[in-house]
C-alpha positions in Angstrom: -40.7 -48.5 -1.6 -37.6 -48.7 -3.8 -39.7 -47.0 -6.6 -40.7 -44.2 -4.1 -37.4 -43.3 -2.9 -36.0 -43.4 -6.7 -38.7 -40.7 -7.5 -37.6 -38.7 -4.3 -34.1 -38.6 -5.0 -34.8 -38.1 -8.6 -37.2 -35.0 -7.2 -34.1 -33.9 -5.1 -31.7 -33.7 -7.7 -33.9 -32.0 -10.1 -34.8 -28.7 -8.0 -31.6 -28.3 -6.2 -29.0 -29.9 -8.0 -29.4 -29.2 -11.4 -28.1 -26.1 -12.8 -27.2 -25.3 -9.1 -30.9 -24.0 -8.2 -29.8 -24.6 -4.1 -28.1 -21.4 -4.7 -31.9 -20.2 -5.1 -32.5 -20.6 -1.0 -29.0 -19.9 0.3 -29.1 -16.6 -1.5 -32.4 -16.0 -0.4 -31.8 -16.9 3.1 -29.1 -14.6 3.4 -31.5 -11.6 2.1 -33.8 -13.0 4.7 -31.6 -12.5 7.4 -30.5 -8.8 6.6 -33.5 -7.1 6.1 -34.6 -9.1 9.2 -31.5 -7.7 11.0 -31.7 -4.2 10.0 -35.5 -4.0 10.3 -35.1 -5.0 14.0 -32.5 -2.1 14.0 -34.9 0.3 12.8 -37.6 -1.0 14.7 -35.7 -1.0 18.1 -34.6 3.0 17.3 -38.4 4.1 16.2 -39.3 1.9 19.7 -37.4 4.0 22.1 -38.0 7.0 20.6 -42.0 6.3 20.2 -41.7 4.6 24.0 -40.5 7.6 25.8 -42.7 9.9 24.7 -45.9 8.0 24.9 -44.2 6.8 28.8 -43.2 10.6 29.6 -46.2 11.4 28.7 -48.6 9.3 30.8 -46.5 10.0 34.1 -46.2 13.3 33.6 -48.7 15.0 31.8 -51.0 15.8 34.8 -48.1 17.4 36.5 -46.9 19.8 33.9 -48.4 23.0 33.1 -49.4 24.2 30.3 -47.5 26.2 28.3 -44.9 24.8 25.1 -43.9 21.8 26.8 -47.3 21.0 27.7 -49.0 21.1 23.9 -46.0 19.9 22.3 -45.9 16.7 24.9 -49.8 16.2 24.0 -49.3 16.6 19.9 -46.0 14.1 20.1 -48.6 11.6 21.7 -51.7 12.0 19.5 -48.8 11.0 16.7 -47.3 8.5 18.3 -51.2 6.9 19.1 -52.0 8.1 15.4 -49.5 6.2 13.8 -49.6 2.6 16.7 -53.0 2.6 15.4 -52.9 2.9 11.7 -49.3 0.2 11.5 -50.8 -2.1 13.9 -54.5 -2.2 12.5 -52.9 -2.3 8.7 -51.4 -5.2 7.1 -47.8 -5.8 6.8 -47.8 -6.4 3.0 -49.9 -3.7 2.7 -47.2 -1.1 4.0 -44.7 -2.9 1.8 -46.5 -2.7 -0.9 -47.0 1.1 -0.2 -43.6 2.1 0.5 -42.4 0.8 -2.6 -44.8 1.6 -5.0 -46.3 4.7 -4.0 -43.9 6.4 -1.4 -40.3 5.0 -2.9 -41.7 4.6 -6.3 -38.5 5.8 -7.6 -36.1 3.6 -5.8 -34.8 0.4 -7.3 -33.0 -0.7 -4.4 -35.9 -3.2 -2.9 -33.4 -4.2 0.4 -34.1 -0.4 1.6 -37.7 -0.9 0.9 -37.8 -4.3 2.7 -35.8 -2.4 5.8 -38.0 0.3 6.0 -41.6 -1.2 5.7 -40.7 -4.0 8.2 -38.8 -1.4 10.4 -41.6 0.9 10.6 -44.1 -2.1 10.9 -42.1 -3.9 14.0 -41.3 -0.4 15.6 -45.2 0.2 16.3 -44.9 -3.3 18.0 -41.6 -3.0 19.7 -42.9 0.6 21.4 -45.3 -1.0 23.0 -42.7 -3.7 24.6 -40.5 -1.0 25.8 -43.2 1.6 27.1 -44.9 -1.8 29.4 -40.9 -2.1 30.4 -40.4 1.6 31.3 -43.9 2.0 33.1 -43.1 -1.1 35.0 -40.3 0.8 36.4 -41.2 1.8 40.1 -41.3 5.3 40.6 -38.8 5.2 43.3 -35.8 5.0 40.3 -37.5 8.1 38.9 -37.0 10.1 42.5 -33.8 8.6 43.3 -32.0 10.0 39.6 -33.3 13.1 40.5 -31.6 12.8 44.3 -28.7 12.7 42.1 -28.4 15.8 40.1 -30.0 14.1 36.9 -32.8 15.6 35.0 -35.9 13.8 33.3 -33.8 12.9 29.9 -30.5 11.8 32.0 -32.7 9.7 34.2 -34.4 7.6 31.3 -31.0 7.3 29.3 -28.6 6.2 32.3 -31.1 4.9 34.8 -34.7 4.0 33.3 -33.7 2.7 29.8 -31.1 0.1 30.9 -33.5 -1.6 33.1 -36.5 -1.5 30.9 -34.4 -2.8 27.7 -33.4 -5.9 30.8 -37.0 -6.7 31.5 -38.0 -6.7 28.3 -35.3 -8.1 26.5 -36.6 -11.6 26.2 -40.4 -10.3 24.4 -37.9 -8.0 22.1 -36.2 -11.5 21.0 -39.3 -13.2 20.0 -40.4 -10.1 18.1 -36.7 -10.7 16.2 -38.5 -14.2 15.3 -42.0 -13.0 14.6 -40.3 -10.4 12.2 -38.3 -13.2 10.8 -41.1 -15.4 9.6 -42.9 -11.7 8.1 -40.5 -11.1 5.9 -41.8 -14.0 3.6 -43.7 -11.4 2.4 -41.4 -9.4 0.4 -41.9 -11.3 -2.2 -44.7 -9.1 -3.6 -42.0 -6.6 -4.4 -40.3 -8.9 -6.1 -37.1 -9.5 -3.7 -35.7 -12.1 -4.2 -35.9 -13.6 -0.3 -35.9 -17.5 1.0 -39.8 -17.7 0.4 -38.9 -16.7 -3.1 -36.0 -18.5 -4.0 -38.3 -21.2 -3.4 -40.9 -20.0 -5.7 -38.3 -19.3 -8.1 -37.1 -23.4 -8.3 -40.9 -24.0 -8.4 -41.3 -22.0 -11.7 -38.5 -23.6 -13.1 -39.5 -27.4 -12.3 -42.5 -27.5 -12.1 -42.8 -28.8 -8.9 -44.5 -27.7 -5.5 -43.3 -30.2 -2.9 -39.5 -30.5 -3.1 -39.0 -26.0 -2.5 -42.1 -25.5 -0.1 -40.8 -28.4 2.2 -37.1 -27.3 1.8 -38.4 -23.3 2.6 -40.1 -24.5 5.3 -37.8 -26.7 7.2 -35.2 -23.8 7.0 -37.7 -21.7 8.6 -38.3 -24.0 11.1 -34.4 -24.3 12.3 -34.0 -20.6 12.1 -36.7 -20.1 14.5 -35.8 -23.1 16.7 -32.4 -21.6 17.0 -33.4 -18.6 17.6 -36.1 -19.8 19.9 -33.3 -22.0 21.8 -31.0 -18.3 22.2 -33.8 -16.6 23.5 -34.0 -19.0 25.9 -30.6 -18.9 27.0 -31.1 -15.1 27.2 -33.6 -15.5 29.5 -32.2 -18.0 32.1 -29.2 -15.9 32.1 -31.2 -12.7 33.4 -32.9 -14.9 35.9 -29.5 -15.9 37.2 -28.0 -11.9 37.5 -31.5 -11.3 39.3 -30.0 -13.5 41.7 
C-alpha cells in the first residue's frame, strides 16, 4: 500500500509539478471556457434570428398572400430548414475542421475558428429551443400586442420573446453544458484547450492515467456546477410563476 501511494505521488509530481506542466490544464481550461462562452453567444443570436422566422412563418404563412412578403417568408424558411438539417445531421468536428481549413484557411487565430464552428453548431440546436418556446406561446399574447398598437416585429421583441427566452431558459442552460463538454474537440485544430493540455503532459511523460483522470474530474465539477446553477435557475422561475 505504502509502495502504491509512493508511485502515485511520484506520478503526481511528475505530470503536474515538474517544470510547472499544471499550467497545461489551467490554461486550457480557461480557453475552454471562452470559446464555450462566446459560442453560446453566437449560438443564442443565430437562435432568435433562425427562431422567428421558421415561428413567423408556421403561424402565418397560410394567412398571408402572396406577393414579396409571401416568397421571401417561404425562401428564409427553406434556408433556415436547409441549414437545421445539414448542422444537425453533420458532425461537430467535422464543421470545425471545415471552418478552419477550408473556409478560414487563412486565419491563424484558432479561438475565432473555435467560436464560430461551435456557434454555428449550437445555434441550429438552440433554434429549435426557442421556436418550441415561442410556439408554445398562446395566441391570445399575439392578439392582445396587436390590441395595443404593436405590429408583428414589436409584438415578438417586447411581448413574445421575453416569455419564450423564460420558458425555455432552463433547456438553453444545459445546452451551455452540452456545448461545454463539445469543445474537447478542438483539439483537432490544434487549440490548445483543457482536453489538450492534457494530451500535451501526456506527450511529455509518458503517461495516460495521471492527465486523463485530472481532465476528466475538471470536467466533471464544471458540469456539476453548472448543473447545480441550472438548477437554481429553474426553482427560481417556478417560484415567480407563483
Amino acid at each position: 500500500m505504502t509502495e502504491w501511494f509512493a508511485d502515485l505521488k511520484a506520478d503526481f509530481i511528475k505530470n503536474f509539478i515538474t517544470d510547472n506542466r499544471w499550467h497545461y490544464l489551467t490554461d486550457g481550461l480557461k480557453v475552454t471556457l471562452i470559446v464555450t462562452l462566446l459560442s453560446t453567444l453566437v449560438g443564442i443570436a443565430i437562435g432568435v434570428v433562425i427562431a422567428m422566422i421558421r415561428s413567423t412563418h408556421d403561424k402565418n404563412i397560410d394567412r398571408m398572400r402572396k406577393g414579396a412578403p409571401y416568397y421571401l417568408l417561404k425562401l428564409g424558411n427553406a434556408l433556415c430548414k436547409v441549414y437545421l438539417t445539414v448542422i444537425r445531421g453533420t458532425p461537430v468536428v467535422i464543421q470545425l475542421m471545415i471552418i478552419f481549413y477550408v473556409i478560414l484557411a487563412s486565419s491563424n487565430n484558432k479561438i475565432l475558428t473555435a467560436v464560430l464552428a461551435f456557434g454555428i453548431n449550437s445555434g441550429a440546436y438552440v433554434a429549435e429551443i426557442i421556436r418550441s418556446g415561442i410556439m408554445s406561446i398562446d395566441q391570445g399574447q399575439f392578439e392582445a400586442g396587436r390590441s395595443l398598437g404593436f405590429n408583428y416585429v414589436q409584438t415578438m421583441r417586447y411581448i413574445i420573446i421575453p416569455q419564450a427566452f423564460k420558458t425555455v431558459l432552463p433547456t438553453l442552460a444545459n445546452e451551455f453544458i452540452v456545448l461545454l463538454k463539445e469543445t474537447s474537440v478542438s483539439g483537432y485544430v490544434a487549440l490548445q484547450d483543457l482536453t489538450k493540455g492534457g494530451d500535451i503532459i501526456r506527450g511529455r511523460t509518458f503517461s495516460a492515467f495521471m492527465p486523463l483522470i485530472a481532465v476528466a474530474l475538471i470536467y466533471l465539477v464544471l458540469v456539476m456546477f453548472f448543473t447545480y446553477l441550472v438548477g437554481k435557475l429553474e426553482r427560481r422561475l417556478r417560484n415567480s410563476d407563483h
